[in-house]
C-alpha positions as CSV (number, residue, x, y, z in Angstrom):
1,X,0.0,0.0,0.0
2,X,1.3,3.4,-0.8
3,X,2.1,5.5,1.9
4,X,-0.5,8.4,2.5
5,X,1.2,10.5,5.4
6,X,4.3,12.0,5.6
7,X,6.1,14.3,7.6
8,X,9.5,15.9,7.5
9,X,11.1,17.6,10.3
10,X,14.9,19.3,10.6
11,X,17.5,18.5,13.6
12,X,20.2,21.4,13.9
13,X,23.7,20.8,14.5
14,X,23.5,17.2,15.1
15,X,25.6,15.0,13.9
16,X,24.6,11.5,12.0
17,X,26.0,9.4,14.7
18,X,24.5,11.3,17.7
19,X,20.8,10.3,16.1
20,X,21.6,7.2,14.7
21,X,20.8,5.0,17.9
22,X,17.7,6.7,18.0
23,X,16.3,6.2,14.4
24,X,17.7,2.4,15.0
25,X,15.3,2.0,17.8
26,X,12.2,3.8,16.0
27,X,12.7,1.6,13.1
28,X,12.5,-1.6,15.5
29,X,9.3,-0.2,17.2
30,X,7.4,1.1,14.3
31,X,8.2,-1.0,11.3
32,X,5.6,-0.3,9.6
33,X,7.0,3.2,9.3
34,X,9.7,3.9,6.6
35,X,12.0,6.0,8.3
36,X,14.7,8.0,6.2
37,X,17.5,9.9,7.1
38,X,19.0,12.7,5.2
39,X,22.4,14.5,6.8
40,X,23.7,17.6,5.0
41,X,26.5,20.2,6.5
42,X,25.5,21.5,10.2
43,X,21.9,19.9,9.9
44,X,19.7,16.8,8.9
45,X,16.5,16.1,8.1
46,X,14.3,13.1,9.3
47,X,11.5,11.8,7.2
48,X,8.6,9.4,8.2
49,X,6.2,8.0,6.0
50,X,3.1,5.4,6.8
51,X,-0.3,4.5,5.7
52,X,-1.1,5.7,9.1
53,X,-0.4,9.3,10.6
54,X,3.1,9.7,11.8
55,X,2.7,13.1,14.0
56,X,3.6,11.0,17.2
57,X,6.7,10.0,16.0
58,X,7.4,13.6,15.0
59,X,6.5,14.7,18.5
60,X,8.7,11.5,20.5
61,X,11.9,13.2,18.2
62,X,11.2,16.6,19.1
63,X,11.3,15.2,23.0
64,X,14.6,13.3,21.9
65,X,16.4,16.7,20.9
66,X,14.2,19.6,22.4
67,X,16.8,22.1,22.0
68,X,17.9,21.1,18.0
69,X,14.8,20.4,16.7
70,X,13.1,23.3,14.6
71,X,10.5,21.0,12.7
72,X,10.0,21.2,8.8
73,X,11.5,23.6,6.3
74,X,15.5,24.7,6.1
75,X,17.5,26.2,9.9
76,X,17.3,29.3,8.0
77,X,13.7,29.9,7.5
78,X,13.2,28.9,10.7
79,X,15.6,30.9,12.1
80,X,13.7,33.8,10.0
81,X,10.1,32.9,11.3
82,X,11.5,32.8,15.0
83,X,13.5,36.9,14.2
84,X,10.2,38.3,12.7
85,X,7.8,36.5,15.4
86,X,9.9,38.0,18.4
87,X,10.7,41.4,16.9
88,X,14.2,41.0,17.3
89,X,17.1,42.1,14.7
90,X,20.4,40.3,13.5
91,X,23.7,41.6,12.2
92,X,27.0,39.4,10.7
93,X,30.9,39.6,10.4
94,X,32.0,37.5,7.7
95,X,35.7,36.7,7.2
96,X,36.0,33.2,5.1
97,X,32.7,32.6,4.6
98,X,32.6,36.1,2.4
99,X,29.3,37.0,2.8
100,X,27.7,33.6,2.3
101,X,26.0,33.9,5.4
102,X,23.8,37.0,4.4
103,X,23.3,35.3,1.0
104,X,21.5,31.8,2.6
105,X,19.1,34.4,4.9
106,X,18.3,37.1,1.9
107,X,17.5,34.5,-0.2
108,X,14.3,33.7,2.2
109,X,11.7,36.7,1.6
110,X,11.1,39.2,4.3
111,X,14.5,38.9,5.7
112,X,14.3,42.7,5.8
113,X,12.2,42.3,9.0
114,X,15.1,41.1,10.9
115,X,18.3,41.5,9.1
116,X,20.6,44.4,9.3
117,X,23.3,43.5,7.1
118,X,26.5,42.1,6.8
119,X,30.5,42.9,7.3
120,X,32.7,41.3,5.2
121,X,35.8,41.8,6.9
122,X,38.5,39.4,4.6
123,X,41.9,41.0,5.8
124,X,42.7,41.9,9.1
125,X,43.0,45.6,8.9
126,X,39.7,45.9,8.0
127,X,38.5,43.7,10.8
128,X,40.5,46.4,12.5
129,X,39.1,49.7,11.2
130,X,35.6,48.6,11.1
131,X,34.8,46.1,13.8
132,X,37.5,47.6,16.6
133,X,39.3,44.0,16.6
134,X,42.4,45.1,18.3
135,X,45.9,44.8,16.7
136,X,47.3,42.9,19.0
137,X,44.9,40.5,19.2
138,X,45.5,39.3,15.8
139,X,49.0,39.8,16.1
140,X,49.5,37.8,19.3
141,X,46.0,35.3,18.8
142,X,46.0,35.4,15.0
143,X,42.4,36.4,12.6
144,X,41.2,32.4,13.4
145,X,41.0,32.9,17.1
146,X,38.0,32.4,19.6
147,X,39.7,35.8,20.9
148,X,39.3,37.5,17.3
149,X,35.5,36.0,16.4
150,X,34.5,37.7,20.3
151,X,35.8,41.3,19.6
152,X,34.4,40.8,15.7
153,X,31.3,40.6,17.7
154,X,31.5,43.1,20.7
155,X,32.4,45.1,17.2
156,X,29.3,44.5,15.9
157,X,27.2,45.4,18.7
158,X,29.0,48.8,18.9
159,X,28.5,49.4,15.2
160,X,25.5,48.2,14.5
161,X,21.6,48.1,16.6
162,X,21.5,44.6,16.3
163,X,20.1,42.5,19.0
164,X,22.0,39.4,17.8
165,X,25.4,39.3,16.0
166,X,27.1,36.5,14.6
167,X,31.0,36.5,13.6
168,X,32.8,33.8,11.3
169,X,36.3,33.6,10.8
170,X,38.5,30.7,9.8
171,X,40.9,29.1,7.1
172,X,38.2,27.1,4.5
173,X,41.0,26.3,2.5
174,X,42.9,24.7,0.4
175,X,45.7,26.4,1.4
176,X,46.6,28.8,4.0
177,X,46.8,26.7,7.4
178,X,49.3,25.8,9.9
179,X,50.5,22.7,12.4
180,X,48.5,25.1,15.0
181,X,46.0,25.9,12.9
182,X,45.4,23.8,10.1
183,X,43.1,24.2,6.8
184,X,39.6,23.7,8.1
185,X,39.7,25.8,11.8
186,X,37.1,28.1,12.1
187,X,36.0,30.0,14.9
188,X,32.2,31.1,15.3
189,X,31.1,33.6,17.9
190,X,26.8,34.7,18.7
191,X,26.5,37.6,21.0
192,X,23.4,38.9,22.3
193,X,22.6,42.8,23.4
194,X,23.3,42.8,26.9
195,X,24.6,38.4,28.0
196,X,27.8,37.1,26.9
197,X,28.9,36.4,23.9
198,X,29.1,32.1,23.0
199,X,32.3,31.5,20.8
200,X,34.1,28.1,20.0
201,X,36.5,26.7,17.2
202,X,35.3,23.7,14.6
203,X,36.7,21.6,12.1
204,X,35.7,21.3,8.9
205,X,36.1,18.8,6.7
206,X,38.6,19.0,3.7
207,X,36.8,20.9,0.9
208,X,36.6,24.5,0.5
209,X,32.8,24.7,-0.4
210,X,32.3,22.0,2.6
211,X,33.6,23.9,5.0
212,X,31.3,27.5,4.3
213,X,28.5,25.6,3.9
214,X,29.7,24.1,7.4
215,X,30.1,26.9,9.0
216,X,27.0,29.2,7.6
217,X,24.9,26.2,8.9
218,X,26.7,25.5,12.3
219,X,26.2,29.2,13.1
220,X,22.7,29.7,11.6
221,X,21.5,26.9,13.8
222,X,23.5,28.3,16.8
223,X,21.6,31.2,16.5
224,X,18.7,29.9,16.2
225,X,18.9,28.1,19.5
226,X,20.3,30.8,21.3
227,X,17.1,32.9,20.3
228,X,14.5,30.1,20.9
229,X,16.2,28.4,23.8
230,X,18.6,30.4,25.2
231,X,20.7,28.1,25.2
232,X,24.8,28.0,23.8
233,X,26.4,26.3,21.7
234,X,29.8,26.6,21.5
235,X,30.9,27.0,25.0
C-alpha cells in the first residue's frame, strides 16, 4: 500500500551518529513506518512515511532533541520565522565565509524584517578599522582565534543596533593553514545585546565549499537556539 502520510522535520547541528541510535530504535518499534534519514553540513533532516499518521513519532523526536529540533523547512527559514515572530534584529561579520551567510538568509523573503546586514571583513585591517578588533589580538592570537571572532562581535554590537550578532572567521582552505592551525579551523562567535557572547572553534572537513556551507549552517543553527532556547552552543 502506498504511503498516505508524511512528515519531515529538521535537527540542527546534530551529527549523523549522535541520532543514529535513535532512528535504530524507532525503526524496531514502528516498522511499519519507513524512516529515512538525510544528513547535510551543520543539519539533517528526518522523514517518516506510513499509511497511518506519523505526528507521534514527529513529536517522540522533538522530546529526543528539544533544543535542535526546529521542525519542517530549512535552519534558516526557521531561524527567519522565529526573528520576525519576536521582533528582534540580526547583524554578521564575515571573514571566510565572504558574505555567504547574508546570502542563505536574503534569499528567504522578508528577511528585511530582521536582518541588518553584513560585514565582510576578509583581511585583518579591516577587521580592525571597522569592527574595533584590536591589533594585537590578531598579532598575538591570530584572525582564526576564539579571541578574534569575540571582539568581531563586541564590534558588531558597537556598530550596529543589532540584538544578535554572529561572527565567522576561519581558514576554509585549500591552502593557508598551519600545524596550529590547520586548513579547516574556524572559529564562530553569537553575542546577544546585553549576555555574553558564545564562541568556539570547529573543524571542517577537507573541501573549500564544505567547510562554508559548514560553518554558515553551524552558526545559523547556533543562533537559532540561542534565540529560541537560550541556550549555547559553542561553549
Amino acid at each position: 500500500m502506498q504511503a498516505e502520510y508524511m512528515r519531515r522535520c529538521g535537527l540542527c547541528l546534530l551529527k549523523e551518529e549522535e541520532v543514529a541510535f535513535f532512528v535504530q530504535n524507532l525503526r524496531k518499534s514502528h516498522p511499519d513506518v519507513e524512516i529515512a534519514l538525510f544528513p547535510s553540513p551543520g543539519e539533517m533532516q528526518l522523514m517518516f512515511q506510513s499509511d497511518r499518521p506519523v505526528d507521534a513519532l514527529v513529536e517522540l523526536t522533538k522530546q529526543q532533541f528539544p533544543t535542535f529540533f526546529y521542525g519542517e523547512g530549512r535552519i534558516e527559514e526557521a531561524m527567519a520565522k522565529a526573528f520576525i515572530e519576536r521582533g528582534k534584529t540580526l547583524s554578521f561579520a564575515e571573514s571566510c565565509t565572504g558574505g555567504a551567510m547574508a546570502a542563505k538568509v536574503t534569499a528567504i523573503p522578508g528577511a528585511s524584517g530582521y536582518f541588518l546586514g553584513s560585514f565582510v571583513t576578509y583581511c585583518n585591517a579591516w577587521k580592525e578599522r571597522f569592527l574595533h578588533v584590536s591589533r594585537s589580538t590578531l598579532e598575538t592570537k591570530g584572525a582564526v582565534s576564539r579571541e578574534t571572532v569575540i571582539e568581531m562581535v563586541r564590534g558588531l554590537l558597537q556598530e550596529t543596533d543589532a540584538d544578535y550578532c554572529a561572527a565567522i572567521s576561519g581558514i576554509a582552505g585549500p591552502s593557508g593553514g598551519s600545524k596550529q592551525v590547520p586548513v579547516g579551523t574556524i572559529c564562530i562567535a553569537i553575542g546577544v545585546r546585553g549576555d555574553r557572547i558564545d564562541a568556539g572553534i570547529i573543524h571542517a572537513p577537507q573541501g573549500r565549499s564544505t567547510a562554508i556551507d559548514l560553518a554558515v549552517h553551524l552558526t545559523l543553527g547556533a543562533l537559532w537556539r540561542r534565540l529560541v532556547h537560550q541556550t549555547a552552543t559553542f561553549s
